[in-house]
C-alpha positions in Angstrom: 6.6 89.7 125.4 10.0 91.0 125.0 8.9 94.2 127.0 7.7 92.3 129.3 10.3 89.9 130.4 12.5 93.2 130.5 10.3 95.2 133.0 10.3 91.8 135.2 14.1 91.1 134.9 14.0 95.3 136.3 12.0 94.6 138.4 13.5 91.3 140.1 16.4 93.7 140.4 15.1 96.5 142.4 13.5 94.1 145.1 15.8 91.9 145.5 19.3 94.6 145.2 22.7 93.2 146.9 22.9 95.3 150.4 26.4 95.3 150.1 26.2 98.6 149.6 24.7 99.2 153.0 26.3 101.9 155.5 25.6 102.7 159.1 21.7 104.1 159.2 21.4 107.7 160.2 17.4 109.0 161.1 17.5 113.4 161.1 15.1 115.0 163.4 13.9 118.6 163.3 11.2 121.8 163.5 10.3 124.1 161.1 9.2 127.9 162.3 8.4 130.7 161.3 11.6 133.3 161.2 9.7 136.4 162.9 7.2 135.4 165.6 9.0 131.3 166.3 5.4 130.0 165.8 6.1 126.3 164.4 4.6 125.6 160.7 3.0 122.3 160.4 2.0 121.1 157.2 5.7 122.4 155.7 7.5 120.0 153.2 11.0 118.5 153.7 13.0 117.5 150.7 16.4 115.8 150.4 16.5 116.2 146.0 19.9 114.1 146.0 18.1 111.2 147.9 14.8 111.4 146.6 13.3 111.7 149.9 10.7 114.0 151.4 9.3 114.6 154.7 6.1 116.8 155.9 5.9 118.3 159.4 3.3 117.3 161.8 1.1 119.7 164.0 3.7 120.9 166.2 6.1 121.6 163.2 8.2 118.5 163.8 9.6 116.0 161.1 11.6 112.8 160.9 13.5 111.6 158.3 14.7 108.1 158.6 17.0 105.2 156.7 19.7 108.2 156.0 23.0 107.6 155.0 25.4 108.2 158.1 27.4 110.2 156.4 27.4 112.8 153.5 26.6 116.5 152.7 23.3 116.7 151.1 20.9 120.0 150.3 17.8 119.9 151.9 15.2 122.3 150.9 12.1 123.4 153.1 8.7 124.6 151.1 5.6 126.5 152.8 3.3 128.3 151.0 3.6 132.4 151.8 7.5 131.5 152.5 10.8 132.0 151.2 11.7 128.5 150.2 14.5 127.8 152.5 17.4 125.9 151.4 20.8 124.2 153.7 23.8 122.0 153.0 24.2 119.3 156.2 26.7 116.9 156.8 24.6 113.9 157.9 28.0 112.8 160.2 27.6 116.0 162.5 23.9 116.6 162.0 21.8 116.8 165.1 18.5 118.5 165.5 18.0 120.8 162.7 16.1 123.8 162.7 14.4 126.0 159.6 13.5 129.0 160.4 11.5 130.4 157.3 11.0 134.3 156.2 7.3 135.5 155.4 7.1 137.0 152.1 4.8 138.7 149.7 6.7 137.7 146.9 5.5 134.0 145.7 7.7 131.5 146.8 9.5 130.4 143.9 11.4 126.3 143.4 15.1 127.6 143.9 17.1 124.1 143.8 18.5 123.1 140.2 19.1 119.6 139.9 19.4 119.9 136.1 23.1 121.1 137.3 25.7 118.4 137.5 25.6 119.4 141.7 22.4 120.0 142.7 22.5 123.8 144.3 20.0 126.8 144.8 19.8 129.2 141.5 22.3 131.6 143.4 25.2 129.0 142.9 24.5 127.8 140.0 26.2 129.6 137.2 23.8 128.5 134.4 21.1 130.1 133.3 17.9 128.3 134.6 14.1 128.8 135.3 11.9 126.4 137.4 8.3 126.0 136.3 6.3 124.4 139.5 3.4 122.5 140.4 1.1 125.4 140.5 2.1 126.8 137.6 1.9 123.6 135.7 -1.1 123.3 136.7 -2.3 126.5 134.9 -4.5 125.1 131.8 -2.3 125.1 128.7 -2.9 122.6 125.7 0.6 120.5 125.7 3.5 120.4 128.1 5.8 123.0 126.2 2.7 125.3 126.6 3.1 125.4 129.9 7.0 126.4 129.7 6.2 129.3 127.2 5.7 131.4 129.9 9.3 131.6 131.0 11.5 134.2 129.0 13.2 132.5 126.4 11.5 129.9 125.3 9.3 129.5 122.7 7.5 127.2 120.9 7.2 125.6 117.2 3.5 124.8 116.6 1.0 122.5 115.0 -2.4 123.6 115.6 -2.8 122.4 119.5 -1.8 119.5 119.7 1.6 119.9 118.3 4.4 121.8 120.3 8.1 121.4 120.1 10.7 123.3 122.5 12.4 126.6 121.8 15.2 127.9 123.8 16.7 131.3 122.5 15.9 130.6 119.0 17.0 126.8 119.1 15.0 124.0 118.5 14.7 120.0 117.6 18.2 118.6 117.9 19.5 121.3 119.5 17.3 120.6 122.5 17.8 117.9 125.2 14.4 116.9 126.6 15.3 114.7 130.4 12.6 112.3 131.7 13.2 109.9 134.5 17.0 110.9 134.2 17.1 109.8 130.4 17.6 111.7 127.3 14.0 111.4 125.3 14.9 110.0 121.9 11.8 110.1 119.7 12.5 111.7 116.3 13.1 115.3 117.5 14.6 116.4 114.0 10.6 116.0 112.6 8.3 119.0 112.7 4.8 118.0 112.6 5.0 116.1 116.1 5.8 117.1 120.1 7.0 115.3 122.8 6.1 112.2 124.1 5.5 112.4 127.4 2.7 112.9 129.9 1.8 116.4 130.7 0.9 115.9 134.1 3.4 113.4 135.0 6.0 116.3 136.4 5.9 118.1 139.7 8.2 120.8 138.8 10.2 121.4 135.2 14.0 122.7 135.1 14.9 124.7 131.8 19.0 125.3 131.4 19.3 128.0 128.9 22.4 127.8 126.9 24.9 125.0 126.1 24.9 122.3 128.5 27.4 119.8 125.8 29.4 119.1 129.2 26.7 117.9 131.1 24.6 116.0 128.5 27.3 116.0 125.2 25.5 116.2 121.8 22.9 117.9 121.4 22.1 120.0 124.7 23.7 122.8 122.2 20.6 125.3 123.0 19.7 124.3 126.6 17.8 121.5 128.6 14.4 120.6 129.7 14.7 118.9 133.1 11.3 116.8 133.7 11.4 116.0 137.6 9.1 113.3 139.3 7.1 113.8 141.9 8.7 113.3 145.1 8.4 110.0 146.8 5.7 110.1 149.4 6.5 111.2 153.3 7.1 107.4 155.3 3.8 105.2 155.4 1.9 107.5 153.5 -0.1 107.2 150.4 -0.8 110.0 148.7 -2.4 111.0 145.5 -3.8 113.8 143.1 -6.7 113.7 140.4 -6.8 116.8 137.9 -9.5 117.1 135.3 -9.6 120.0 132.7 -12.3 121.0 130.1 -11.4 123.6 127.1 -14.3 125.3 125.2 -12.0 125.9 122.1 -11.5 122.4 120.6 -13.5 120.1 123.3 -10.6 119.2 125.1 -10.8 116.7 128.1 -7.7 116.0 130.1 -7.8 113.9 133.1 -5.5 112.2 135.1 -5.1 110.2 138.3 -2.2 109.7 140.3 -1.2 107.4 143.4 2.2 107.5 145.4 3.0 105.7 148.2 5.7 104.8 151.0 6.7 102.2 153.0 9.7 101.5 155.0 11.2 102.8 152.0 9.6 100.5 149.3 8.2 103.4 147.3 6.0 103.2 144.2 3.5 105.6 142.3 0.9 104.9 139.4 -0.6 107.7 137.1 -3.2 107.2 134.0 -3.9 110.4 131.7 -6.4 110.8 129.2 -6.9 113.3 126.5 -9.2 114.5 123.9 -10.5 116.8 121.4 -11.9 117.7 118.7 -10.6 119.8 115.5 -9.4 123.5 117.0 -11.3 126.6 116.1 -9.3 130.1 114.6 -11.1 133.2 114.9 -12.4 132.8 111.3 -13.6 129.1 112.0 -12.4 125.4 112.4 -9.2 123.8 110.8 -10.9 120.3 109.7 -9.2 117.1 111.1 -7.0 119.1 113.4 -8.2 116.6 116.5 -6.4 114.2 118.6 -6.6 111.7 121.6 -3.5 111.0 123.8 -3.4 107.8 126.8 -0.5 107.9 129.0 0.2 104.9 131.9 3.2 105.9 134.0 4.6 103.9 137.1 7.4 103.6 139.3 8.5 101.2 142.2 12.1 101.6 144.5 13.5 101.5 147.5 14.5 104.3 149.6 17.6 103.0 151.8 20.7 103.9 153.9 23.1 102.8 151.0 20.9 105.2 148.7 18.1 104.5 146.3 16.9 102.6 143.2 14.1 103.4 141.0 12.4 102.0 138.0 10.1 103.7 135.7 8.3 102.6 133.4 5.9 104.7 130.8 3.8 104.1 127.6 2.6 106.9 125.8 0.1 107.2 123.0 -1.3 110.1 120.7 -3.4 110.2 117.8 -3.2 113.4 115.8 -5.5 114.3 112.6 -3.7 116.2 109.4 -6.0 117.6 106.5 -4.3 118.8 103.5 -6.2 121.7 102.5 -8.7 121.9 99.3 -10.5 124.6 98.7 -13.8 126.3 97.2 -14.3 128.6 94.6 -15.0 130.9 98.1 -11.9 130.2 99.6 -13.3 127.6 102.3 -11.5 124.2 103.5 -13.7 121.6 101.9 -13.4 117.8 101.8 -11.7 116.0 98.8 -15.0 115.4 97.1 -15.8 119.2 97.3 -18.3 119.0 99.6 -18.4 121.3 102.8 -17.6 120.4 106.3 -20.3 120.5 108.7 -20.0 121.4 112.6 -20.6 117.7 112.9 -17.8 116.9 111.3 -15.6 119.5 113.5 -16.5 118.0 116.6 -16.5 114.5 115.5 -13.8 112.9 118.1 -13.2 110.1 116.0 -9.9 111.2 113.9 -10.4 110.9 110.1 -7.2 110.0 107.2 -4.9 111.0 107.2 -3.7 111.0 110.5 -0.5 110.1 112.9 0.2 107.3 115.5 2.8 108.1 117.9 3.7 105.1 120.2 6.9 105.9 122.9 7.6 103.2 125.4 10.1 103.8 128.1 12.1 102.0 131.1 14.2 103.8 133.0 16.6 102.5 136.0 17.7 105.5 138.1 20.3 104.8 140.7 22.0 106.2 143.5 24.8 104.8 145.4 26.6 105.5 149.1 30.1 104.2 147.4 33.4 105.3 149.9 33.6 109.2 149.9 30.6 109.5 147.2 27.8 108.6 145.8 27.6 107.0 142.3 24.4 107.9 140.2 23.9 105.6 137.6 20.9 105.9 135.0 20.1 103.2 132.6 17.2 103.5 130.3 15.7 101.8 126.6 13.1 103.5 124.8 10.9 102.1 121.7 9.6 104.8 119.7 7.1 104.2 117.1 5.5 106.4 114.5 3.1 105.7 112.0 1.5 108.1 108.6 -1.9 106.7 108.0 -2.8 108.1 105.0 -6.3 106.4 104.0 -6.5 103.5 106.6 -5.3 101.6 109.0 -2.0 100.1 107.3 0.7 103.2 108.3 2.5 104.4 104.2 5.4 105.6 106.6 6.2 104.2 109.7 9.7 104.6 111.6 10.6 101.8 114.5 13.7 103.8 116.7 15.1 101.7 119.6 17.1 103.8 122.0 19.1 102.6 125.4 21.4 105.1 127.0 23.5 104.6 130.0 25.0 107.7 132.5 27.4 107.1 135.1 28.4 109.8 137.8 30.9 110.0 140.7 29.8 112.8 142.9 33.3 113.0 145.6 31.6 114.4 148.7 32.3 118.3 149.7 36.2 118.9 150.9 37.3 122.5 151.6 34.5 123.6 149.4 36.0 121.3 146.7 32.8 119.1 144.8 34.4 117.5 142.0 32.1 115.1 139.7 33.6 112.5 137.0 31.3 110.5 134.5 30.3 108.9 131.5 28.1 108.0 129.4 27.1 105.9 126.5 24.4 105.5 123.5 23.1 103.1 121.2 20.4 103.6 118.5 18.6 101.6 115.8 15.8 103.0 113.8 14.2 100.6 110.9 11.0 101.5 107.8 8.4 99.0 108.6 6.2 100.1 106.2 7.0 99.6 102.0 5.2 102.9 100.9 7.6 105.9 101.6 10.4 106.2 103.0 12.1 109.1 103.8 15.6 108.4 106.1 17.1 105.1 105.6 17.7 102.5 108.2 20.3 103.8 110.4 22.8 102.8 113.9 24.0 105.6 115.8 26.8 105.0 118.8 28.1 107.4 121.2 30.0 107.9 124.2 31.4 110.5 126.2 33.7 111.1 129.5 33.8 114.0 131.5 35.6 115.5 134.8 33.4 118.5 136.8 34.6 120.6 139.5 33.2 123.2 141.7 34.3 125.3 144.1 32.4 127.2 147.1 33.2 130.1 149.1 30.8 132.3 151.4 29.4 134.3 148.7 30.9 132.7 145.3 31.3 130.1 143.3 33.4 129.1 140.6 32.8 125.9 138.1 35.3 124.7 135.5 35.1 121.3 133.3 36.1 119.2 130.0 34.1 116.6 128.1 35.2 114.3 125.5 32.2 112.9 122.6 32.7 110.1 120.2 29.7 109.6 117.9 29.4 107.2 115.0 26.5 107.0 112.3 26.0 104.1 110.1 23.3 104.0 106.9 21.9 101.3 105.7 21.6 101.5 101.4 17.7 101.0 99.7 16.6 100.2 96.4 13.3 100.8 95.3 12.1 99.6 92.4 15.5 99.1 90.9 16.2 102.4 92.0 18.8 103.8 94.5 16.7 105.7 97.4 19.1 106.2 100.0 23.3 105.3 99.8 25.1 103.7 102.4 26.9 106.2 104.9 29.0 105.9 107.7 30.6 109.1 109.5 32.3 109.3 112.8 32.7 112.6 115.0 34.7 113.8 118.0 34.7 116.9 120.2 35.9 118.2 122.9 33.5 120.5 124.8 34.7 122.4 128.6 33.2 125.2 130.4 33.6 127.7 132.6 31.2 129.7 135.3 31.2 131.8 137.9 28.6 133.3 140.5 29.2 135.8 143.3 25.8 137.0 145.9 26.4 140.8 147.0 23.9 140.5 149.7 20.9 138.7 150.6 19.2 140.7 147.5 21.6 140.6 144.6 23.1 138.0 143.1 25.7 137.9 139.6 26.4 134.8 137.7 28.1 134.4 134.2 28.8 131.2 131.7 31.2 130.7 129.0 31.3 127.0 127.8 32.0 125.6 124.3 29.1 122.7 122.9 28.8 120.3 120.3 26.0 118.7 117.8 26.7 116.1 115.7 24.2 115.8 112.6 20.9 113.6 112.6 20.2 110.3 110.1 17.2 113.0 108.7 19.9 115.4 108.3 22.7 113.5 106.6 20.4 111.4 104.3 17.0 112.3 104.4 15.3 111.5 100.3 11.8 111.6 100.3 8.5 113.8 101.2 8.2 114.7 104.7 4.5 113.9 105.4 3.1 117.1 107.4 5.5 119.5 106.3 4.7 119.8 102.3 8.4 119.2 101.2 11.0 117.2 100.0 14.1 116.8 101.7 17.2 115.9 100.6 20.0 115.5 103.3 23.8 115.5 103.1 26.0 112.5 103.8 29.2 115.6 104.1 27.9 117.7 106.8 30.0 118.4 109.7 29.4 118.8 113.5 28.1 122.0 114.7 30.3 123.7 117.2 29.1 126.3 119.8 30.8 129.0 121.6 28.3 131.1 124.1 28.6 133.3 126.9 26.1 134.7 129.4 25.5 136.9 132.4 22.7 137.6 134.8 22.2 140.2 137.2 19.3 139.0 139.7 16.9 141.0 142.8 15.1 139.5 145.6 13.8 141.6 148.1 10.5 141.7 150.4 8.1 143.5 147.6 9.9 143.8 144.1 12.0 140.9 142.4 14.0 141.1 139.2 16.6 139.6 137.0 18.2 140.5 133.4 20.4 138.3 131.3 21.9 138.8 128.1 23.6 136.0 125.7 25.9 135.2 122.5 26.0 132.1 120.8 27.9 131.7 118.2 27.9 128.5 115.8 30.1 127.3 113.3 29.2 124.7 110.7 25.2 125.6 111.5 23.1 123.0 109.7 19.8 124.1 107.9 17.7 123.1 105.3 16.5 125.9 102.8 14.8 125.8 99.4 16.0 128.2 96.7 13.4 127.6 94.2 13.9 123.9 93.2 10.8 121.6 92.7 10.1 118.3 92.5 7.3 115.9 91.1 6.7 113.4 94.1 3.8 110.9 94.6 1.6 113.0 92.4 2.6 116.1 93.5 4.5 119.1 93.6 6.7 119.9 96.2 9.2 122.5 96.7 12.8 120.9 97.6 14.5 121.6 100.7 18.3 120.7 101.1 20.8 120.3 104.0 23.3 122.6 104.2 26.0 124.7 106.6 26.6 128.1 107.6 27.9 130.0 110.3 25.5 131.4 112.6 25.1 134.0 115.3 22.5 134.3 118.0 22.4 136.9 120.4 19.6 138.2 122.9 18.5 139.2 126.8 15.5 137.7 128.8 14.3 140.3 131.3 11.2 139.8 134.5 9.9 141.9 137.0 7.6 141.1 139.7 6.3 143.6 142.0 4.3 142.8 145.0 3.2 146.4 146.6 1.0 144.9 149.1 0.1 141.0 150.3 -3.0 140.7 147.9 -1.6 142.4 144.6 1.4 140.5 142.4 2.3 142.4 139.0 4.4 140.3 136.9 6.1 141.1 133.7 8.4 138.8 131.6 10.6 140.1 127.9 12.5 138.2 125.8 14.6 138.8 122.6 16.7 137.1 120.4 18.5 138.0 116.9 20.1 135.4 114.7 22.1 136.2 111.6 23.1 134.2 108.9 26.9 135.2 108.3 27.6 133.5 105.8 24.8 134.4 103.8 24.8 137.8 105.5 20.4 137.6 105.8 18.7 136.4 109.1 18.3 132.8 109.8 14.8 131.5 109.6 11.8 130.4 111.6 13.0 132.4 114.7 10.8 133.7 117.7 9.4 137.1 117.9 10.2 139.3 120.3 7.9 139.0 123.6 6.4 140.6 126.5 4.3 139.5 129.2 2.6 141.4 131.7 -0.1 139.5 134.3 -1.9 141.3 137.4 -3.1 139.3 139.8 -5.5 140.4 142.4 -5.1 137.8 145.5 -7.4 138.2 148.2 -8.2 136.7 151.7 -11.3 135.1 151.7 -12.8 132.7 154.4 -13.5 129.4 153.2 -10.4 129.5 150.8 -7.1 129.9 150.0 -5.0 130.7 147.1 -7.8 132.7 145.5 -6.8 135.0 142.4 -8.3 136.9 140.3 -6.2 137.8 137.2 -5.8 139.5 134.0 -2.9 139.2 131.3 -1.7 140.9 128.1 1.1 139.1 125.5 2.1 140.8 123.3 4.5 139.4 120.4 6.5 142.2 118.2 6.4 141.8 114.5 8.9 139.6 112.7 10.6 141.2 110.2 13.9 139.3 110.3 12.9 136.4 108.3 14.6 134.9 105.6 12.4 136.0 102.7 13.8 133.2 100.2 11.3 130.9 101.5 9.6 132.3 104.6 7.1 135.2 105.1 6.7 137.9 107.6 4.6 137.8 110.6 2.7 141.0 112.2 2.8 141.9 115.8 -0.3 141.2 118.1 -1.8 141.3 121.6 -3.6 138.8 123.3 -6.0 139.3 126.3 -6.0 136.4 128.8 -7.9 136.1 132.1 -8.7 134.2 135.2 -10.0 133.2 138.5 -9.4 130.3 140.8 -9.4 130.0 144.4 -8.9 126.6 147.0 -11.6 125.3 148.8 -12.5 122.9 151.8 -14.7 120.5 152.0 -14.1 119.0 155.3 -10.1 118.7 155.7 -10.1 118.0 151.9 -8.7 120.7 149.5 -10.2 120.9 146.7 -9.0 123.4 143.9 -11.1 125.1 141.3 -9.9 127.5 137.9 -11.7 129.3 135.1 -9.1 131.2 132.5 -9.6 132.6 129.3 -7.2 132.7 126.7 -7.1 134.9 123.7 -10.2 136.5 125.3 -10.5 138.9 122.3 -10.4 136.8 119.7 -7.6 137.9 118.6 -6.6 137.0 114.7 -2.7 136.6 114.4 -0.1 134.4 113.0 2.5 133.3 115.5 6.5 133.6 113.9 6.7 129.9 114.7 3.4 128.9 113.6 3.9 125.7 111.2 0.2 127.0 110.0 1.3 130.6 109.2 1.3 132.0 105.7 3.8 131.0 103.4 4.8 127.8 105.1 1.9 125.4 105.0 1.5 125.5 101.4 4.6 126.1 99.3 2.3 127.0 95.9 0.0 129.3 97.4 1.8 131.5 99.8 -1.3 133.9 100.8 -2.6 130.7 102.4 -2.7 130.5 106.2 -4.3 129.4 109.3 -4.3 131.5 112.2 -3.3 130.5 115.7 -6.2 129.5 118.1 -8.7 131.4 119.0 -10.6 132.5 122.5 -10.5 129.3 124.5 -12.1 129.2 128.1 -10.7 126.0 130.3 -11.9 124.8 133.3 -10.0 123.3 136.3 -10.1 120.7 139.1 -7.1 119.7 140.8 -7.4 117.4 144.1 -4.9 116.6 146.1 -5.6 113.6 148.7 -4.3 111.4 151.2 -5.5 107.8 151.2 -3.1 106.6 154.6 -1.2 109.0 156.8 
């Protein structure tokens, strides 16, 4: 009920907003052509990112935009598939009729804009290091959401079978990751390793990743890099759009389908989306890991207005997985069987109903997303409260560990409009957090409140070909834990710490020529220690230990640099980077032989402690495009991290990778888009492991393949893919598998579960259009 009288409360706010805000209305008028022959191109999309409005051109490659602000510089961006996307900065004061003229090319149009950035600018001028992950490639089959990002040097992922993925970004993970959605900062136990993200996998049009330290932008924790989750644009004026996407995997029985709606008019805007997953347990080369299934149901919706004064948003989501563990028992023959000793049967694999134990993730969000026309700027101003839920069912329905978190964050930016290339940007922001046990079973982190707040001053300066950025941040972060006896026994003490820090940055980018572009970071970052690391005292369910946390720990400080040297020209495009992070009071948890008697078991002890740590690395990619209907891509990335205090590598870091995919695109009547491709990964072996409690993983290559193309039926566009992933079969053990040797059981190292094996998913993605 309480949920409920909040999203109307929102609600009654965004329909009914004060106009006082109101300026002068502006409408833009323009044509989009083609650069080399002037031939208009209808059908090409307008988007204003700052405004949250989009536009598509008609037949005679026209397009209005109305309801503008009167005055302002904003970025638009123009999209057209077999086009360079093409990007300009107008002042709406002077602007008149516009024109875009785009430039054919063989090399795939790639998402340019980063609005991840505190300014929202094309990847030339922003000095971070950022990839964009778009629609199409999204909507490549993967199993998760971080699946789909693996592809993008540099990040990795820490997994659970399939189900489970959690973000990687130059060898840091959990905490040291900021995950944006709606504008918010997703709080839902990130510290934990048996569980991913909550949040729909289909819900995003495009994904941002920041690599590197981004503590100015986003304070504590963005100490690795950011995932930028962007909505779909709002739909072009009195339209209603939608898409429905429906996937099938042959690996684990995996059904994914999901339905979306978005509509406009006048500038009341609103979208609805319902996703569905399932599956059954997942299948290794050598045969099915029992109980491995899940089922996942995300509802996702958003109404706002689009006006002169700006825009207002709210979205609201609910998101819901069910994920099966299985503790493995085995015969005499080394084979999973139940507790009672009998064998599994396929039945039993492909039962969809989950058996105990198993996990219920609940994560309920509303987010308020604001922005204002206020004087000489425009004030953004994000508001968002999140419930996350999660529940160990061990052998029924009543959870034996269940946390209750309650999040609500609040961001506040001043954007001061462009002045002699001047954009300077001021802002804070604010946290509040309250996690409670509901269940009287286990516990593992005591109740806990967590405060924070943070100010910040931004500014960036443009010339014709460079850029430079400079800025300082200020953190306050307080941590209070609540004391619990059990059974006359002191589980968990009461704590309170309190942390400050003082982050800034510096960057710098500078565009030879139309084909090569520099850009370089230095910035200083800050993590302050979680509740699980600080007091942690219990079994972690999923991960077969016992972890004991440390009330003393300090925050972790970060000092990185990076540069990038990037190519775009007509057939071959290419970029290199290299990095060095360096962090001081590094927390980790490590096990030096210790053991504990817990619940009836054994489990090896794991305690919280600090080092200093360095991590340094490059991320490398080449595309080459030699003619129209051949594209040869090839991705690398490395990272090394070294314990120096300890003087040994840290642990549970990625393997070096490469990835090379050829694509054969050909014209064929009746279609567009078709492909036909083939891919080899390749990971290098891990031998930089920390061999105190982690083992080594081999090298391997996996053969992926695929075909898709777009038909029509009628004027609708309809869009059909078969890939094939580890096409070989492949046996391997990934560096960051949770499953690999040596990690999922603690007493009998030799034991292992590979990563999946060949999988074969098929694709329908249709895009419609219900009013035009």
């Amino acid at each position: 009920m309480k949920k409920l009288q909040l999203i109307g409360l929102v609600i009654l706010y965004t329909l009914t907003f004060n106009t006082a805000f109101a300026v002068v209305l502006k409408d833009i008028k323009g044509k989009v052509i083609d650069a080399s022959n002037k031939q208009t191109l209808p059908g090409a999309t307008i988007f204003i990112p700052d405004l949250k409005v989009s536009a598509v051109t008609n037949n005679d490659g026209e397009f209005v935009i109305n309801n503008l602000p009167s005055k302002g510089s904003y970025l638009i961006e123009v999209h057209y598939v077999g086009y360079k996307t093409a990007t300009q900065v107008v002042n709406l004061a002077l602007a008149g009729a516009l024109e875009f003229a785009l430039q054919p090319t063989a090399i795939e149009t790639k998402e340019i804009v980063i609005t991840g950035s505190l300014i929202s600018s094309t990847s030339k001028r922003n000095s971070a290091s950022s990839a964009v992950v778009g629609k199409d490639q999204l909507l490549q089959p993967s199993t998760n959401l971080i699946d789909a990002l693996t592809r993008i040097p540099g990040v990795s992922q820490i997994t659970t079978g399939s189900s489970i993925s959690k973000p990687v970004i130059r060898g840091l993970g959990y905490n040291r990751i900021v995950t944006l959605d709606d504008g918010i900062k997703q709080q839902g136990q990130q510290w934990g390793d048996e569980h991913g993200i909550e949040i729909d996998q289909f819900k995003s049009d495009r994904i941002e990743i920041l690599r590197g330290a981004a503590s100015l932008m986003y304070g504590s924790d963005a100490l690795g890099g950011v995932i930028n989750l962007l909505e779909p644009s709002t739909a072009p004026e009195g339209q209603i759009k939608g898409e429905f996407i429906t996937n099938y995997s042959t690996n684990n029985g995996l059904t994914a389908n999901s339905l979306m709606l978005n509509g406009n008019e006048n500038g009341f805007v609103w979208r609805a989306r319902g996703t569905y997953k399932n599956a059954y347990s997942f299948k290794t080369p050598t045969g099915y890991f029992p109980n491995s299934g899940f089922n996942e149901t995300d509802l996702s919706g958003m109404v706002g207005l689009n006006k002169s004064w700006g825009y207002t948003h709210l979205n609201v989501s609910s998101f819901k997985n069910n994920i099966g563990f299985y503790e493995p028992t085995l015969d005499a023959d080394g084979n999973f069987v139940k507790e009672d000793g009998n064998p599994f049967t396929n039945d039993d694999h492909k039962n969809r109903d989950l058996e105990y134990p198993r996990q219920d993730i609940r994560h309920f969000k509303i987010a308020l997303n604001n922005n204002f026309i206020l004087g000489n700027g425009n004030l953004k101003a994000d508001f968002g409260y999140q419930q996350n839920q999660r529940r160990e069912l061990e052998d029924g329905p009543d959870p034996s560990l269940f946390f209750d978190l309650k999040t609500y964050n609040a961001d506040l930016k001043y954007y001061i409009h462009e002045t002699n290339g001047w954009q300077p940007v001021f802002g804070l922001s604010a946290e509040s957090g309250n996690s409670k046990n509901k269940a009287n079973d286990e516990y593992l982190i005591p109740d806990y409140n967590t405060y924070g707040i943070g100010v910040f001053a931004y500014a960036k300066k443009n010339w014709e070909s460079s850029t430079f950025s400079i800025g300082a941040r200020y953190d306050y972060r307080k941590n209070n834990g609540k004391e619990l006896f059990v059974d006359g026994e002191e589980q968990f003490a009461a704590f309170q710490n309190k942390f400050s820090n003082v982050s800034g940055a510096l960057g710098f980018t500078h565009a030879f020529n139309e084909e090569w572009n520099f850009k370089a970071n230095a910035g200083s970052a800050f993590r302050a220690p979680n509740p699980a690391e600080l007091a942690s005292n219990g079994v972690h369910e999923g991960t077969y230990r016992y972890e004991v946390g440390n009330s003393n720990l300090n925050p972790e400080r970060s000092y990185q640099v990076d540069a990038a040297l990037e190519y775009e020209g007509k057939i071959v495009s290419a970029s290199a980077s290299i990095y060095n992070n360096y962090i001081h009071n590094f927390i980790y948890a490590s096990n030096n032989g210790e053991t504990i008697i817990a619940e009836g078991d054994q489990y090896p002890v794991y305690r919280y402690g600090q080092v200093n740590a360095n991590l340094y690395g490059a991320e490398a990619s080449l595309t080459i495009h030699p003619v129209t209907y051949i594209h040869f891509e090839n991705t690398f990335g490395y990272v090394h991290a070294q314990n120096q205090t300890l003087d040994r590598p840290l642990s549970f870091i990625p393997a070096a990778s490469l990835r090379n995919e050829l694509r054969f695109e050909p014209k064929l009547k009746g279609t567009n888009d078709a492909y036909l491709s083939v891919g080899i990964n390749s990971a290098f072996k891990q031998n930089r492991v920390d061999e105190v409690f982690e083992t080594k993983t081999s090298g391997y290559t996996l053969v992926n393949a695929g075909i898709g193309a777009t038909f029509n039926v009628g004027k609708q566009p309809i869009k059909l893919s078969v890939s094939a992933n580890n096409l070989l079969n492949q046996k391997y053990y990934d560096a960051l598998s949770r499953f690999k040797p040596g990690r999922f059981d603690q007493e009998n190292p030799n034991l292992g579960v590979y990563n999946t094996g060949r999988n074969i998913t098929f694709g329908l993605y249709v895009p419609f259009t219900l009013v035009k």
